[in-house]
N, CA, C and O of each residue as an XYZ file, in Angstrom:
312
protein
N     183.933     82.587    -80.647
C     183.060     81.451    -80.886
C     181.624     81.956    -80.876
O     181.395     82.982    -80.234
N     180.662     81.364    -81.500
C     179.416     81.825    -81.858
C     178.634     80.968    -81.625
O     179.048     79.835    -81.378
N     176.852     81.349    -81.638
C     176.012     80.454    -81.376
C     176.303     78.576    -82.232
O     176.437     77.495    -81.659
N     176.305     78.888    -83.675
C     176.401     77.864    -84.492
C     177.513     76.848    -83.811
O     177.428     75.696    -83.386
N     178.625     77.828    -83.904
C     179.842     77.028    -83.246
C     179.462     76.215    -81.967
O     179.533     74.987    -81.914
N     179.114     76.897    -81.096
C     178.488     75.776    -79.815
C     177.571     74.402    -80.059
O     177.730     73.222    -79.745
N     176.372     75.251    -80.883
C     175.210     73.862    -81.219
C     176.040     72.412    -81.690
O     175.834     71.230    -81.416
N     177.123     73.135    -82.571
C     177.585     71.892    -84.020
C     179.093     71.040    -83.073
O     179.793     70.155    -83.567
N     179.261     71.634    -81.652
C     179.808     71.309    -80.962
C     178.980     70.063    -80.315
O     178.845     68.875    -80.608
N     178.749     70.468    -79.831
C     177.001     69.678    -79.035
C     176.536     69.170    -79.766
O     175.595     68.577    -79.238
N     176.580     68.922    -81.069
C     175.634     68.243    -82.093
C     174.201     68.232    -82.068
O     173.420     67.374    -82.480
N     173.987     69.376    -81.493
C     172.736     69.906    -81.900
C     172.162     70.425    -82.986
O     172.992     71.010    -83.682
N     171.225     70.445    -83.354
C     170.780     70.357    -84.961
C     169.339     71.527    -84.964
O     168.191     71.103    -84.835
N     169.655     72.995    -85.132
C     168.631     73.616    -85.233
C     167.702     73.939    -87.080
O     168.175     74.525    -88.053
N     167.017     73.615    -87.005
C     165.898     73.278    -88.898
C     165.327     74.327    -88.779
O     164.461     74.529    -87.928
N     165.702     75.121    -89.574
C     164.659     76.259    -90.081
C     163.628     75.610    -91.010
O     163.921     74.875    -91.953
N     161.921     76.089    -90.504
C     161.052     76.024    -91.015
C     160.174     77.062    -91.606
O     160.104     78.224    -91.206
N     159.338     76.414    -92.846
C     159.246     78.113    -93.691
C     158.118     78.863    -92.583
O     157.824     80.051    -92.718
N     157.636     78.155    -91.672
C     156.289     79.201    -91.115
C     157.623     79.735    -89.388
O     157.190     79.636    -88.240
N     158.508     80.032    -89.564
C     159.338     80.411    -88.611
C     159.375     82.083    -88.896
O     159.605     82.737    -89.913
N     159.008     82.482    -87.388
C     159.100     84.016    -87.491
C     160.262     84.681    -87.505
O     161.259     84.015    -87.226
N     160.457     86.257    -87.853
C     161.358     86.667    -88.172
C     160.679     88.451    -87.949
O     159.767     89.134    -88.415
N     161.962     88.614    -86.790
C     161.375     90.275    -87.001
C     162.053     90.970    -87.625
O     163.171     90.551    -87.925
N     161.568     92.487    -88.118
C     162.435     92.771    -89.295
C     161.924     94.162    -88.020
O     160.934     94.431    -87.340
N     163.484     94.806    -88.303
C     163.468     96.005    -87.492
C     162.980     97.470    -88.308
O     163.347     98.058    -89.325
N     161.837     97.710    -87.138
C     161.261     99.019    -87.071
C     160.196     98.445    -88.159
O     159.643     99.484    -88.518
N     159.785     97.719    -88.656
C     159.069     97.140    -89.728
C     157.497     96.300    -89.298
O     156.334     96.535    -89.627
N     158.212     95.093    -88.293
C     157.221     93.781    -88.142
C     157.357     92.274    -87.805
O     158.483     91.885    -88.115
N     156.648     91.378    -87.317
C     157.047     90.324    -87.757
C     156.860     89.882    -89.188
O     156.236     90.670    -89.899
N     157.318     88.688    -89.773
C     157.064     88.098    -90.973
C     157.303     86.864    -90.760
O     158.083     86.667    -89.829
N     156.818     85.739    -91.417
C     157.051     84.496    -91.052
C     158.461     84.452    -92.560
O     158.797     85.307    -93.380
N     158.962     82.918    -92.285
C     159.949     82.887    -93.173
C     159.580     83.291    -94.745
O     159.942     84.274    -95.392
N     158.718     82.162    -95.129
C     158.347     82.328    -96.496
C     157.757     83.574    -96.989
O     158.111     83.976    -98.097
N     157.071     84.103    -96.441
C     156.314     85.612    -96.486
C     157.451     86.667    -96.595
O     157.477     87.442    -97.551
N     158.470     86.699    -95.528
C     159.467     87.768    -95.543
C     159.916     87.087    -97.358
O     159.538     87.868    -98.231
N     160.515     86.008    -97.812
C     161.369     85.737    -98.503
C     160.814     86.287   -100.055
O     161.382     86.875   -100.976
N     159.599     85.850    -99.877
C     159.051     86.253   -101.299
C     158.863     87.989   -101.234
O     158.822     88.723   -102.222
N     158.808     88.221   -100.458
C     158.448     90.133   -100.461
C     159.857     90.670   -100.614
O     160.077     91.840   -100.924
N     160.704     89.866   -100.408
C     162.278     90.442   -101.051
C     162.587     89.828   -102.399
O     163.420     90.390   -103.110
N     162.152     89.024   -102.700
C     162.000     88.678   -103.958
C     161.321     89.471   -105.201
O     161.758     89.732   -106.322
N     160.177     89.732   -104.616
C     159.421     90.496   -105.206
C     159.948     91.873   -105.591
O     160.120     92.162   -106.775
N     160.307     93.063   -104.206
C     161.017     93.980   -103.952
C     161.636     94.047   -105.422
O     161.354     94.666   -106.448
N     162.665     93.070   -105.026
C     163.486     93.288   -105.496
C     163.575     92.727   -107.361
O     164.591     92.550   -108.034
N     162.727     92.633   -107.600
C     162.161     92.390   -109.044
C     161.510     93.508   -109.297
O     161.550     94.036   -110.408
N     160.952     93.910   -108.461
C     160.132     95.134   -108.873
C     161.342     96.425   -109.247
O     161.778     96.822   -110.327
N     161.573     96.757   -108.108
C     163.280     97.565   -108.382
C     164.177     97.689   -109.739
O     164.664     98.676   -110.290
N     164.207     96.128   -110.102
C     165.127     96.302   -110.857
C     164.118     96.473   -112.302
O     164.515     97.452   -112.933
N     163.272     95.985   -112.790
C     162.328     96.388   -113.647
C     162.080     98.007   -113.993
O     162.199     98.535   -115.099
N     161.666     98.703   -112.610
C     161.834     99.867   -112.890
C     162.813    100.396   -113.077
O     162.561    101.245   -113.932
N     164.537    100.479   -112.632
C     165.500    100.772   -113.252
C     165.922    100.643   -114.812
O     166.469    101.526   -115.472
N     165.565     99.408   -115.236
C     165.971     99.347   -116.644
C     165.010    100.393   -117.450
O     165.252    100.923   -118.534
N     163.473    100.598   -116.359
C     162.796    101.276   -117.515
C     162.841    102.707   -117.153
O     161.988    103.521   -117.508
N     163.839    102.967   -116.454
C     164.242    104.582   -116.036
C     162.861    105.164   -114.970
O     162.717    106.381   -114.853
N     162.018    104.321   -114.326
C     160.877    104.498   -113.676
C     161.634    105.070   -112.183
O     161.623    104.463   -111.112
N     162.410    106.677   -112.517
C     162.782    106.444   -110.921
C     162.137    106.608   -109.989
O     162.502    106.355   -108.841
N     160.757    107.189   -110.409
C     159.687    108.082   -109.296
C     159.230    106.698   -108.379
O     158.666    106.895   -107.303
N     159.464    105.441   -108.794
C     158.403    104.649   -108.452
C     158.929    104.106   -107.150
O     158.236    103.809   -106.177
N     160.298    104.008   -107.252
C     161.063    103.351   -105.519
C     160.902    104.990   -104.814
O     161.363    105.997   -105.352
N     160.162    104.973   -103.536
C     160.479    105.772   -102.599
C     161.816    105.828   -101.719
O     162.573    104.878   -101.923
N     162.212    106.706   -100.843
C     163.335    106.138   -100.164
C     162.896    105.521    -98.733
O     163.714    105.144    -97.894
N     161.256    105.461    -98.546
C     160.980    104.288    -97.603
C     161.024    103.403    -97.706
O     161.326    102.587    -96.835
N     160.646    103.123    -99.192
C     160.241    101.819    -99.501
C     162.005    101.033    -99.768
O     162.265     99.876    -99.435
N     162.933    101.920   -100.372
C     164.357    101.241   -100.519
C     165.174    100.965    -99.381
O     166.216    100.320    -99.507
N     164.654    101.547    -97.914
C     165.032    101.247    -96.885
C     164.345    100.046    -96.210
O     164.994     99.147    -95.675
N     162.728    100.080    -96.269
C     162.039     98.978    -95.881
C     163.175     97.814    -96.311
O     164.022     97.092    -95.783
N     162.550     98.161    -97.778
C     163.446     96.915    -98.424
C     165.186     96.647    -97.811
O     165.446     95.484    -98.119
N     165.782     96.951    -97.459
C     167.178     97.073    -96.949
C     167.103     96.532    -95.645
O     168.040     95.817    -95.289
N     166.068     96.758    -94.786
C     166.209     96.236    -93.541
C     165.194     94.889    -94.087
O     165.748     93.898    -93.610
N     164.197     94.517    -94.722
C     163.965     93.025    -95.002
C     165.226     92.540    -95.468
O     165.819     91.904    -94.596
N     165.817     92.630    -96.537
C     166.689     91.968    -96.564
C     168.070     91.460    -95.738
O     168.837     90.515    -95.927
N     168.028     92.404    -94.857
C     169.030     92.567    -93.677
C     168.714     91.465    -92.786
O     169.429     90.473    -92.646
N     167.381     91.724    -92.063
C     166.823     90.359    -91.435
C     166.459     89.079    -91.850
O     166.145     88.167    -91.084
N     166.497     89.022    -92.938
C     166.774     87.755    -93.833
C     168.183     87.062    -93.642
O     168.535     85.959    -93.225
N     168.789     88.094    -94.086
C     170.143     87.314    -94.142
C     170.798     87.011    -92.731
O     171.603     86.095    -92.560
N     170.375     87.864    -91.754
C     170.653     87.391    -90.447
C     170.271     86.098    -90.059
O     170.934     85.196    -89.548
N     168.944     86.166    -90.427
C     168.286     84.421    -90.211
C     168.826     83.679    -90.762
O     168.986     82.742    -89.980
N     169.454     83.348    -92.101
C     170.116     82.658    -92.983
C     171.315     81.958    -92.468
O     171.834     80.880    -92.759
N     171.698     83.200    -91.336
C     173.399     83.021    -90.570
C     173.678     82.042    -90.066
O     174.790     81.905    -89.557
């Protein structure tokens, strides 16, 4: 059994709001909306340069940054 499972037991009702923080490991905080669009972005950017064979342009910090934002995203999402 898990956090959710207890609250929705209890009928407790937790609302994510977009100015809700979020730490992203080894990285920072970010508030919701801020983390969401910088994986958005990321990840537009990424794929743009793939189609245009731009491989120099993703570092492998920057594809890890990106990996752990999106990681802590989706945790929050949970």
């Amino acid at each position: 059994m898990n956090l959710k499972d207890i609250l929705k037991e209890n009928n407790i009702v937790v609302e994510k709001r977009g100015d809700d923080e979020i730490q992203v490991q080894g990285i920072g905080m970010y508030t919701y909306e801020t983390l969401k669009s910088q994986v958005q972005r990321m990840s537009k950017d990424l794929s743009v340069n793939a189609k245009r064979g731009n491989w120099n342009k993703a570092s492998r910090n920057g594809i890890r940054a990106f990996a752990e934002m999106w990681n802590a995203l989706a945790e929050y999402e949970r």
